[in-house]
C-alpha positions in Angstrom: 0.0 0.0 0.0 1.2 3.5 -0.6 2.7 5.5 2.2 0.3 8.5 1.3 -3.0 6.0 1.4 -1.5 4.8 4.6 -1.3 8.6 5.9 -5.3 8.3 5.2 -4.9 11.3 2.3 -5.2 11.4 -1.5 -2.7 11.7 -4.0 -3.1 14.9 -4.9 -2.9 16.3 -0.9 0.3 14.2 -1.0 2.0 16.0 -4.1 0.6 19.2 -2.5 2.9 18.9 0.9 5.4 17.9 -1.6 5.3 20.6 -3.3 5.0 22.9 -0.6 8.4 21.1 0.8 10.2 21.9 -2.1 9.5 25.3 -2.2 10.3 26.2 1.3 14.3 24.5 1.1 14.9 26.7 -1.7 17.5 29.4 -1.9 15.5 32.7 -1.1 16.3 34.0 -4.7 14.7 30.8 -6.8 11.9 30.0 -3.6 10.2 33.9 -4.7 9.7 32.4 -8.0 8.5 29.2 -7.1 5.6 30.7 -4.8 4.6 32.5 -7.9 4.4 29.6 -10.1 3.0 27.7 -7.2 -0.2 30.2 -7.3 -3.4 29.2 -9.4 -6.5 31.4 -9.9 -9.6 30.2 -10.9 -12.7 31.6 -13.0 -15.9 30.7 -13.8 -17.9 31.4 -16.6 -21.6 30.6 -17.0 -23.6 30.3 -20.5 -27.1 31.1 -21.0 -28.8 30.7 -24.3 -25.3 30.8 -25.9 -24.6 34.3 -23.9 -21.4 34.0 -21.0 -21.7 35.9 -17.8 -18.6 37.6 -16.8 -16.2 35.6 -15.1 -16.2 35.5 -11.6 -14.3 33.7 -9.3 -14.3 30.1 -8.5 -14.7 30.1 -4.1 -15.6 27.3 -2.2 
């Protein structure tokens, strides 16, 4: 069994921590630019009778 479905979490909460590992042992030069790679924003867009809304964001 895998150690992250032995942890009782899901792959992608796994690569996540990962991730977030990484970028914090990084030189402070390269770890600014990772953060901002590390950043995703999210926007909706909703069609009615083949007219979009504006996007909006995507929040829980």
């Amino acid at each position: 069994m895998s150690a992250y479905k032995q942890a009782g979490i899901s792959l992608n909460k796994a690569l996540s921590i990962a991730a977030r590992t990484v970028r914090a042992s990084l030189k402070p030069e390269a770890k600014a630019a990772a953060e901002r790679r590390g950043f995703t924003e999210v926007k909706a867009i909703k069609i009615e009778n083949g007219v979009q809304s504006e996007p909006r964001p995507l929040s829980g």
